[in-house]
CHARMM-style PDB file with segment names, atoms N, HN, CA, C and O in Angstrom:
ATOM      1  N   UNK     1      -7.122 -11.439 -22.787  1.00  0.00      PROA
ATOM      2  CA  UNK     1      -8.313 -11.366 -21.980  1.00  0.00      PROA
ATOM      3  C   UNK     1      -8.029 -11.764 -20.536  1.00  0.00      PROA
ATOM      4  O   UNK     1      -8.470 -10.960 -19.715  1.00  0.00      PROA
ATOM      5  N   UNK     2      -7.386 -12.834 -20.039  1.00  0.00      PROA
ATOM      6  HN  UNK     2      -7.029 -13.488 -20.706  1.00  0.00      PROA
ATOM      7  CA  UNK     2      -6.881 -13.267 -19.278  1.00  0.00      PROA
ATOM      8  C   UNK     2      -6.229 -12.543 -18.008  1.00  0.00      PROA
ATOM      9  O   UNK     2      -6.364 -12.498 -16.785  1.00  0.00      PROA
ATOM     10  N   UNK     3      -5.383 -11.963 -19.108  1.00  0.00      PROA
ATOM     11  HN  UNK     3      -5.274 -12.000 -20.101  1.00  0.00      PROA
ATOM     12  CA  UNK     3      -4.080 -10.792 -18.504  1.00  0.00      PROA
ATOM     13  C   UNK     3      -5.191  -9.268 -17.954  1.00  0.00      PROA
ATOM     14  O   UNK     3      -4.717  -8.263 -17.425  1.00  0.00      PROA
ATOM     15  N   UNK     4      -6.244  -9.413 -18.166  1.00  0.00      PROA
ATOM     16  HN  UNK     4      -6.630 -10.229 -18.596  1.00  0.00      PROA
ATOM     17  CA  UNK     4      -6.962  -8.345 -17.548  1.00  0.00      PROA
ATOM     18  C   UNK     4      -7.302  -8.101 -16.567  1.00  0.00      PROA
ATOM     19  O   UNK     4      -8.233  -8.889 -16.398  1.00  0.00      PROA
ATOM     20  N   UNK     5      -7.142  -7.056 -15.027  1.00  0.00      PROA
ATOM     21  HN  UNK     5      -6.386  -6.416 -15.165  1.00  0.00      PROA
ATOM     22  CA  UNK     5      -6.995  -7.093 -13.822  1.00  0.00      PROA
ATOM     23  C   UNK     5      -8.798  -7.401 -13.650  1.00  0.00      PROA
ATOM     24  O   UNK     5      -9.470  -7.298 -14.676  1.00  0.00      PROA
ATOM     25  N   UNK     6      -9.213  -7.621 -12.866  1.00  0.00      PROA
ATOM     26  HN  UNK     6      -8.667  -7.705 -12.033  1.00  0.00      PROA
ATOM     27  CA  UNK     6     -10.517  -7.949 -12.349  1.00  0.00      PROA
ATOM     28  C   UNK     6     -11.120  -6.284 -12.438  1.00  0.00      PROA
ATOM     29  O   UNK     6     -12.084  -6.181 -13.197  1.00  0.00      PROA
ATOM     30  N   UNK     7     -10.759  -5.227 -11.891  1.00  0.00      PROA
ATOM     31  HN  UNK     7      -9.975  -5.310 -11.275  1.00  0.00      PROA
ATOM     32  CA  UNK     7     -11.298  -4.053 -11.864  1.00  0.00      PROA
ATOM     33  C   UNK     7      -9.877  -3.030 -12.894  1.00  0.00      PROA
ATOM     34  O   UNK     7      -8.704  -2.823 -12.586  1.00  0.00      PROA
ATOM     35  N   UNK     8     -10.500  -2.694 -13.868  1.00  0.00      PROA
ATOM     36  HN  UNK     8     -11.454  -2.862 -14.118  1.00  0.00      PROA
ATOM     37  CA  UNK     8      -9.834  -2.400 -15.130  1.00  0.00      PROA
ATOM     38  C   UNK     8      -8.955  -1.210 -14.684  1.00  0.00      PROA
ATOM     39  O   UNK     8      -7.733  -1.335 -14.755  1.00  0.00      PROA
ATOM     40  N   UNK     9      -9.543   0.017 -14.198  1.00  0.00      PROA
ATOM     41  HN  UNK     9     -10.536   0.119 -14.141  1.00  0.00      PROA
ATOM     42  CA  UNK     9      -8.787   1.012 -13.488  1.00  0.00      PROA
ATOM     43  C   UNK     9      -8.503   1.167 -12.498  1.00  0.00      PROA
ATOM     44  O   UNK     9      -8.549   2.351 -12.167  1.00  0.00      PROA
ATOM     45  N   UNK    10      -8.036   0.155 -11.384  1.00  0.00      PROA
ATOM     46  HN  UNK    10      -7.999  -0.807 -11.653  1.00  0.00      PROA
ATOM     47  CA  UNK    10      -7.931   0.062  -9.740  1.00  0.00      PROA
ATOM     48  C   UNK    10      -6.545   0.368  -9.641  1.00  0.00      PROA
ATOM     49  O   UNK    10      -6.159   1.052  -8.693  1.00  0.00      PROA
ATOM     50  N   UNK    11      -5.466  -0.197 -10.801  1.00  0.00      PROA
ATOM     51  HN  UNK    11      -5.780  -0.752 -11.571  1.00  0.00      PROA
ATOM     52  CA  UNK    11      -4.339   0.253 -10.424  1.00  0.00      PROA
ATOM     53  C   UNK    11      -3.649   1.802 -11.008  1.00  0.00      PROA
ATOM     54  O   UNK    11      -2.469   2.147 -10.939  1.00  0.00      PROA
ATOM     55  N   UNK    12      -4.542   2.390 -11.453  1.00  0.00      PROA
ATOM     56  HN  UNK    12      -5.500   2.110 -11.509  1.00  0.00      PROA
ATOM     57  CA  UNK    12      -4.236   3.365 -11.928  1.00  0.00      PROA
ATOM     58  C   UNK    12      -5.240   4.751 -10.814  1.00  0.00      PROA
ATOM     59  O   UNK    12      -4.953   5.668 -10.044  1.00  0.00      PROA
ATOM     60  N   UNK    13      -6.051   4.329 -11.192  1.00  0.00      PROA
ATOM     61  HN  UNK    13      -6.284   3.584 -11.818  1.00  0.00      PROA
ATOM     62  CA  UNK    13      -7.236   5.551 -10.396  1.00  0.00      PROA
ATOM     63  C   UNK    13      -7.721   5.162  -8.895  1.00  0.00      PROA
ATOM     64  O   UNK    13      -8.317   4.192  -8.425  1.00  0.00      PROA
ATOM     65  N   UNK    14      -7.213   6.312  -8.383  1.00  0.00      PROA
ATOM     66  HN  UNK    14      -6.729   7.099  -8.765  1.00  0.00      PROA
ATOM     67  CA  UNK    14      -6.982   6.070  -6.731  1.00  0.00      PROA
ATOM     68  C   UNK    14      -8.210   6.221  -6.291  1.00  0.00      PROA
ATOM     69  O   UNK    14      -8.512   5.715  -5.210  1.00  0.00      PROA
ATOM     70  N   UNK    15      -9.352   7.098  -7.199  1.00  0.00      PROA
ATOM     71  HN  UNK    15      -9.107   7.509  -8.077  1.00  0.00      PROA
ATOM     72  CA  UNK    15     -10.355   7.622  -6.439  1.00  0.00      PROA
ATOM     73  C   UNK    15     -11.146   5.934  -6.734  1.00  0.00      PROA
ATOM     74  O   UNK    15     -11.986   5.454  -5.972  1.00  0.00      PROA
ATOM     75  N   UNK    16     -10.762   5.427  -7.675  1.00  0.00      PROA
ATOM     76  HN  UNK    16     -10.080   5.817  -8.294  1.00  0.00      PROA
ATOM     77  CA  UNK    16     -11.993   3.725  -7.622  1.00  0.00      PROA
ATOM     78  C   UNK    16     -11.281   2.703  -6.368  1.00  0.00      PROA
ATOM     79  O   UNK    16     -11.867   1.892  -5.651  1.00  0.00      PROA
ATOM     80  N   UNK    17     -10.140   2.980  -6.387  1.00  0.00      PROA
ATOM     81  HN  UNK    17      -9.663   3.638  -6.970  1.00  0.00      PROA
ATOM     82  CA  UNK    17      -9.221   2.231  -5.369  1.00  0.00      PROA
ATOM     83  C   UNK    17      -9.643   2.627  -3.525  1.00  0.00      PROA
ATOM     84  O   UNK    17      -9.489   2.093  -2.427  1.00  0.00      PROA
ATOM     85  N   UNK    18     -10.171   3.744  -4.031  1.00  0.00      PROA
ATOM     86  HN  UNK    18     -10.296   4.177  -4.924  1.00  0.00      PROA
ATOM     87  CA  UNK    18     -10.616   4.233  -2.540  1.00  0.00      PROA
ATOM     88  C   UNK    18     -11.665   3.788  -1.973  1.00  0.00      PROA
ATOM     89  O   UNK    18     -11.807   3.374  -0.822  1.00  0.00      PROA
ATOM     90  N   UNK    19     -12.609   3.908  -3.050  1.00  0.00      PROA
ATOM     91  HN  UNK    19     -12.494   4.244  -3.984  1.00  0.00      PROA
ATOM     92  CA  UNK    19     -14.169   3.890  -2.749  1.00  0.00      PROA
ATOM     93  C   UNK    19     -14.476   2.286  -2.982  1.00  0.00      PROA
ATOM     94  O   UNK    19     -15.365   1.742  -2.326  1.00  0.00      PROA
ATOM     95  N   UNK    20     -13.837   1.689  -3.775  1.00  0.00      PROA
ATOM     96  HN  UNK    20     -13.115   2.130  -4.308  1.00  0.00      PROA
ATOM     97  CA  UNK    20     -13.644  -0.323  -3.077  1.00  0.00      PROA
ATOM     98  C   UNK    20     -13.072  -0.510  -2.092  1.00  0.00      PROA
ATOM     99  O   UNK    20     -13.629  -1.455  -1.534  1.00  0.00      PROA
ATOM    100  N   UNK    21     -11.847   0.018  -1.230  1.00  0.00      PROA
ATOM    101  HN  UNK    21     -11.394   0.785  -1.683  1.00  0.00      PROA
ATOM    102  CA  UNK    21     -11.914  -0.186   0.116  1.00  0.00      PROA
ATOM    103  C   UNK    21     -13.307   0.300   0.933  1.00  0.00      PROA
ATOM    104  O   UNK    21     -13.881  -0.527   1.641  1.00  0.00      PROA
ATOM    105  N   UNK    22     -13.762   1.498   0.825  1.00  0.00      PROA
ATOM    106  HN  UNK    22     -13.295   2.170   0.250  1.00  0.00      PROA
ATOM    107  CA  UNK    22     -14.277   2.104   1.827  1.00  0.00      PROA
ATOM    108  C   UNK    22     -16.027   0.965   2.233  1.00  0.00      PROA
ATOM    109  O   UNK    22     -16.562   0.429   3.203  1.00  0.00      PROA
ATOM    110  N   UNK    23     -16.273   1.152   0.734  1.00  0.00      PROA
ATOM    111  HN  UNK    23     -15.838   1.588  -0.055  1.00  0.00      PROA
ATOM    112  CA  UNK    23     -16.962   0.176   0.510  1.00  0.00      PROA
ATOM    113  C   UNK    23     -17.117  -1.433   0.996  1.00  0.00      PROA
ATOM    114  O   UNK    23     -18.184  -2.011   1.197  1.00  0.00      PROA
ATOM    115  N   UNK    24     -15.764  -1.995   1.130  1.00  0.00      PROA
ATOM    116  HN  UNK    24     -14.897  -1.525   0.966  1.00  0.00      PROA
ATOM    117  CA  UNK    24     -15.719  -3.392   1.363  1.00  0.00      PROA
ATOM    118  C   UNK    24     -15.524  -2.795   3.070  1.00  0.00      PROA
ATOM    119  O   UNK    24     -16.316  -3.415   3.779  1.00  0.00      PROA
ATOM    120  N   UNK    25     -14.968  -2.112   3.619  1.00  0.00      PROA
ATOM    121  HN  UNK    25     -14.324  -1.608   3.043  1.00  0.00      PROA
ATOM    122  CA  UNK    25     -15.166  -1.620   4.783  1.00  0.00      PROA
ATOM    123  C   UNK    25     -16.139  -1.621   5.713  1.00  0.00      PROA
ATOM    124  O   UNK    25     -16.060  -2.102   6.843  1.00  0.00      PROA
ATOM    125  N   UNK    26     -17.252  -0.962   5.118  1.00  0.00      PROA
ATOM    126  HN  UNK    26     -17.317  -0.571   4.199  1.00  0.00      PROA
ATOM    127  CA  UNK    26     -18.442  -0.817   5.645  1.00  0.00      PROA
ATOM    128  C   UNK    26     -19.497  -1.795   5.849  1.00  0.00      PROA
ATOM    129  O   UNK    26     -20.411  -1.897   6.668  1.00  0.00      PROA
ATOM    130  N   UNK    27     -18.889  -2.843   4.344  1.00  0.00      PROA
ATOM    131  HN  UNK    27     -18.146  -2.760   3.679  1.00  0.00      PROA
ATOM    132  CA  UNK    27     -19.712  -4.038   4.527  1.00  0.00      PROA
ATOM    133  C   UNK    27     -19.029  -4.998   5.723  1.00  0.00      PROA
ATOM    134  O   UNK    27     -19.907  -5.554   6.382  1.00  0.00      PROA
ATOM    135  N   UNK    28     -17.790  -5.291   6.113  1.00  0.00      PROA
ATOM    136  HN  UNK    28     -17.077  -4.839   5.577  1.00  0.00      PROA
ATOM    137  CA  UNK    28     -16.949  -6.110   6.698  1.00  0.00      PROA
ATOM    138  C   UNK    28     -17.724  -5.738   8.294  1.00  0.00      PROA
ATOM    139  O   UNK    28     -18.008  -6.602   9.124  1.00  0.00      PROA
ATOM    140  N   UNK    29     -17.968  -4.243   8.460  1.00  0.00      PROA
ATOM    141  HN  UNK    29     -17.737  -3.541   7.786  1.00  0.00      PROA
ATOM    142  CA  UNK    29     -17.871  -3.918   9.481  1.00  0.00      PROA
ATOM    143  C   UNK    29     -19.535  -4.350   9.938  1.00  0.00      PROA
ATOM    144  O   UNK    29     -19.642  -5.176  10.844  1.00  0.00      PROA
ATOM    145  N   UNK    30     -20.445  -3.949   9.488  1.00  0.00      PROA
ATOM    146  HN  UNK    30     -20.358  -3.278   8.752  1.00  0.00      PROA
ATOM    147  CA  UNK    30     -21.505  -4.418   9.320  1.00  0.00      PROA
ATOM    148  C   UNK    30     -21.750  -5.912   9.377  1.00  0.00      PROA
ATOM    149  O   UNK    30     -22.544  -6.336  10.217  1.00  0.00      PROA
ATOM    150  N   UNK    31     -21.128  -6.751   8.546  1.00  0.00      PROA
ATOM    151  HN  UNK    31     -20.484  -6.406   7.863  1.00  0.00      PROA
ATOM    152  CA  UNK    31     -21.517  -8.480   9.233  1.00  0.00      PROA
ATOM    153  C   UNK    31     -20.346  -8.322  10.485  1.00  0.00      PROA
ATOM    154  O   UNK    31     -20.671  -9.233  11.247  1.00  0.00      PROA
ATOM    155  N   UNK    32     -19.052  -7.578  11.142  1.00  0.00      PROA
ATOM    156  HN  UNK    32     -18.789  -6.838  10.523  1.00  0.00      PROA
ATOM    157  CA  UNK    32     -18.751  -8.067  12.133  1.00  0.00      PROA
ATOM    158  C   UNK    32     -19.742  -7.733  12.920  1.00  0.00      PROA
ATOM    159  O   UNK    32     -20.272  -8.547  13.676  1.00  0.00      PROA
ATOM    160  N   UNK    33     -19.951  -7.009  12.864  1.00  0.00      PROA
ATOM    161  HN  UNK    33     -19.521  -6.348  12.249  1.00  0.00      PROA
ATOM    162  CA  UNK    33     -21.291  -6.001  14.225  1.00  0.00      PROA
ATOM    163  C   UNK    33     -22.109  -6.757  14.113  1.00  0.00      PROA
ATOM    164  O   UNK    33     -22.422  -6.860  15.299  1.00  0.00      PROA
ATOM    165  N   UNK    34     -23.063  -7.736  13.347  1.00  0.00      PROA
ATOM    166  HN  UNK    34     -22.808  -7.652  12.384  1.00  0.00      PROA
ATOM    167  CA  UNK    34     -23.765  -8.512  13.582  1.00  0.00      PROA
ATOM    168  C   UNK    34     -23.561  -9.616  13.728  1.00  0.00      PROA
ATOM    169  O   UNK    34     -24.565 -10.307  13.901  1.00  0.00      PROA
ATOM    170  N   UNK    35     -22.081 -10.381  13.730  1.00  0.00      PROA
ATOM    171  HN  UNK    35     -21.266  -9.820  13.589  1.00  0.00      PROA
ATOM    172  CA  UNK    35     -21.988 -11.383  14.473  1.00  0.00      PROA
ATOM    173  C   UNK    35     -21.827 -11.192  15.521  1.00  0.00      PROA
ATOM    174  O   UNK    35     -22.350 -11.973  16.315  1.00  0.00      PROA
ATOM    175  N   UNK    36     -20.872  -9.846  16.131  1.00  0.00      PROA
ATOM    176  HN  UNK    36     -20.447  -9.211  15.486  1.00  0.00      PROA
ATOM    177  CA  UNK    36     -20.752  -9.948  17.529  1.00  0.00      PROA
ATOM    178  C   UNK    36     -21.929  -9.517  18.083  1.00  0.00      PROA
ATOM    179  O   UNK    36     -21.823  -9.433  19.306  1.00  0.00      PROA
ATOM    180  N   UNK    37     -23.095  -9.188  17.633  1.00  0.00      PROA
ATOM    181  HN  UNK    37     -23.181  -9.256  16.639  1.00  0.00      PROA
ATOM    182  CA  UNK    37     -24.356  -8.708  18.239  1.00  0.00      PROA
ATOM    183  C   UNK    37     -25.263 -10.107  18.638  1.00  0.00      PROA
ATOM    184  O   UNK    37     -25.898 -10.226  19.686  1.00  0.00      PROA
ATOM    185  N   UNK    38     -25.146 -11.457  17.220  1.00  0.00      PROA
ATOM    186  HN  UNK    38     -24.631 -11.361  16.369  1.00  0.00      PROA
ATOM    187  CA  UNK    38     -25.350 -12.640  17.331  1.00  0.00      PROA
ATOM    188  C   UNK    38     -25.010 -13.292  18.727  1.00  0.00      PROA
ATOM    189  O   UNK    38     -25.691 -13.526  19.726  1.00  0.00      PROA
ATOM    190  N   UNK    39     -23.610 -13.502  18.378  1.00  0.00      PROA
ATOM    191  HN  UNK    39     -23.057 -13.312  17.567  1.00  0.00      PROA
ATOM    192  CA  UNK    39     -22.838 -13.972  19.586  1.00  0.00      PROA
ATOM    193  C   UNK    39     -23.313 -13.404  20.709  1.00  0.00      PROA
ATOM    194  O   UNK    39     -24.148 -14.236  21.064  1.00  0.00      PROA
ATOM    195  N   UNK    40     -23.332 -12.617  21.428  1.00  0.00      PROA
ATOM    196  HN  UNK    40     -22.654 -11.941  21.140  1.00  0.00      PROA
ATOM    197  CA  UNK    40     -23.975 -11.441  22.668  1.00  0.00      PROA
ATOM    198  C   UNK    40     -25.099 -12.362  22.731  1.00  0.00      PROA
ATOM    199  O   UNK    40     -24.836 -13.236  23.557  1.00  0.00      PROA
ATOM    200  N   UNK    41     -25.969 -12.489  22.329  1.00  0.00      PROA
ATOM    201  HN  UNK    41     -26.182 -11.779  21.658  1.00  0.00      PROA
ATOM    202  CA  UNK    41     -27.589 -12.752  22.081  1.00  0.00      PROA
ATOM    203  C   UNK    41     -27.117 -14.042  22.727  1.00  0.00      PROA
ATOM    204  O   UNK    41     -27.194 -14.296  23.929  1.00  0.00      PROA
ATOM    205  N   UNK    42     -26.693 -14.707  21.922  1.00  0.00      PROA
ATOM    206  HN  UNK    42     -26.631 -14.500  20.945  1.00  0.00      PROA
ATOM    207  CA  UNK    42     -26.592 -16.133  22.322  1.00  0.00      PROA
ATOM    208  C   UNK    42     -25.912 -16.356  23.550  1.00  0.00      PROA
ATOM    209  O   UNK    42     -26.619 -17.114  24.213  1.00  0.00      PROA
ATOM    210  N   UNK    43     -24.959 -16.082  24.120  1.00  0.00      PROA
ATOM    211  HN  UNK    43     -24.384 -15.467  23.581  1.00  0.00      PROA
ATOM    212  CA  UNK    43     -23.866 -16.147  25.445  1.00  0.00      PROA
ATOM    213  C   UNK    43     -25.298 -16.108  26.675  1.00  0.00      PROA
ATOM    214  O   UNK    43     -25.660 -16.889  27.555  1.00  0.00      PROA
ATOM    215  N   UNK    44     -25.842 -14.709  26.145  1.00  0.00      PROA
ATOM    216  HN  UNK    44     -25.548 -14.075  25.430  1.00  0.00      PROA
ATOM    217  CA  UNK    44     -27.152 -14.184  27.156  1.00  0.00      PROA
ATOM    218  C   UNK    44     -28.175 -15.184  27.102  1.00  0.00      PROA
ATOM    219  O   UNK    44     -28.353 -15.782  28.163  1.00  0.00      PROA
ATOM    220  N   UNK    45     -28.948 -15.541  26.052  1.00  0.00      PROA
ATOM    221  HN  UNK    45     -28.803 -15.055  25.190  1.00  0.00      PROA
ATOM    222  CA  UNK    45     -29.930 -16.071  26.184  1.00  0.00      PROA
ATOM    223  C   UNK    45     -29.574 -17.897  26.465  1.00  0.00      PROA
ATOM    224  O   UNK    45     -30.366 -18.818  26.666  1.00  0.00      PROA
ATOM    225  N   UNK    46     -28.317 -17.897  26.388  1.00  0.00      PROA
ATOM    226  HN  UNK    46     -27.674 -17.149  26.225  1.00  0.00      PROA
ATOM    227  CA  UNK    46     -28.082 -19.962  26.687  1.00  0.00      PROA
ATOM    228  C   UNK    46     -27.245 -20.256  27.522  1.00  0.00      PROA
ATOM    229  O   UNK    46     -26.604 -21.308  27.531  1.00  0.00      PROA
ATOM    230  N   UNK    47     -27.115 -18.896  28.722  1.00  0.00      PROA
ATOM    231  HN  UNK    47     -27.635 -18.042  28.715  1.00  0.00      PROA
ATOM    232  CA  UNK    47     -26.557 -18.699  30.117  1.00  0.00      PROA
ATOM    233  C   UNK    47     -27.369 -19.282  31.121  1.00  0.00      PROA
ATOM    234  O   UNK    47     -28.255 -18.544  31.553  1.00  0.00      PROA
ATOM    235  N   UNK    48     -27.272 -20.674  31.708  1.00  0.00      PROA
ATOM    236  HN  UNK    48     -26.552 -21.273  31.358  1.00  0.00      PROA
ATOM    237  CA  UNK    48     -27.215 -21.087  32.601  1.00  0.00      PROA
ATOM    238  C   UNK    48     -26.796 -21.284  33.850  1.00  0.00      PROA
ATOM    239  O   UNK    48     -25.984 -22.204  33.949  1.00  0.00      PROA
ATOM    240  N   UNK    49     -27.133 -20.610  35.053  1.00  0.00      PROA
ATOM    241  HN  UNK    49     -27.793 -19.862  34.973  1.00  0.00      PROA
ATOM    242  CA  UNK    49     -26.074 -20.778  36.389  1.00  0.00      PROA
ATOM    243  C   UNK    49     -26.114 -21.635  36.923  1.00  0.00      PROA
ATOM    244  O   UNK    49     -25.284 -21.659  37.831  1.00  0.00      PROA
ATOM    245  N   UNK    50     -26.985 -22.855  36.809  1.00  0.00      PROA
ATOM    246  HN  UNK    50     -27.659 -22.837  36.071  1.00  0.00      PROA
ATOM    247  CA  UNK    50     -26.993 -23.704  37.272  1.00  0.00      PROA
ATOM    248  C   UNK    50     -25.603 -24.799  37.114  1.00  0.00      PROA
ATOM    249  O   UNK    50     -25.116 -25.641  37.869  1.00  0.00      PROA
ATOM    250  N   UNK    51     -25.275 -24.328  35.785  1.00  0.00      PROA
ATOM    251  HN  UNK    51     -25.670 -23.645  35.172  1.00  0.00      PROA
ATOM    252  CA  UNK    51     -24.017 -25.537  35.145  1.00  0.00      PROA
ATOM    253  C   UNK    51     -22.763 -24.741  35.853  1.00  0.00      PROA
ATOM    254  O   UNK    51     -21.712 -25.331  36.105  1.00  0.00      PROA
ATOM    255  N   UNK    52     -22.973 -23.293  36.163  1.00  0.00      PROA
ATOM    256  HN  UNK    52     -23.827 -22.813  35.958  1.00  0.00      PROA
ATOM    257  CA  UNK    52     -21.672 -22.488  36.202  1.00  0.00      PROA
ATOM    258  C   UNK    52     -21.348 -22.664  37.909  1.00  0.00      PROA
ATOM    259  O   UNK    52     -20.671 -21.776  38.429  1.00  0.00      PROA
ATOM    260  N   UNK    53     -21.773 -23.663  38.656  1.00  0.00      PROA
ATOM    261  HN  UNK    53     -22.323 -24.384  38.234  1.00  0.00      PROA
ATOM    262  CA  UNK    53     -21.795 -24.004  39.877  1.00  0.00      PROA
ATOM    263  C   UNK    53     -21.152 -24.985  40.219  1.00  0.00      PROA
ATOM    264  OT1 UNK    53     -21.152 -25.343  41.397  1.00  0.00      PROA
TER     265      UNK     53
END
């Protein structure tokens, strides 16, 4: 039971091997884009020129 890979046909079948990258892809890319959209927000909105003087 042990000895069983986490996803049963990943090392054999390319088309499940594909579509879990593409998949973990889209999600990765999606929280980066919203942290760097976060980040943006924040730089902008807690920009002070007064300190940058």
């Amino acid at each position: 039971m042990y000895s069983l890979p986490a996803y049963a046909f990943i090392a054999q079948d390319f088309t499940t091997q594909a579509a879990l990258y593409t998949h973990h892809q889209y999600i990765a890319g999606f929280i980066m884009t919203g942290a760097f959209a976060h980040g943006a927000i924040f730089f902008i909105r807690d920009y002070n020129p007064e300190d940058s003087k």
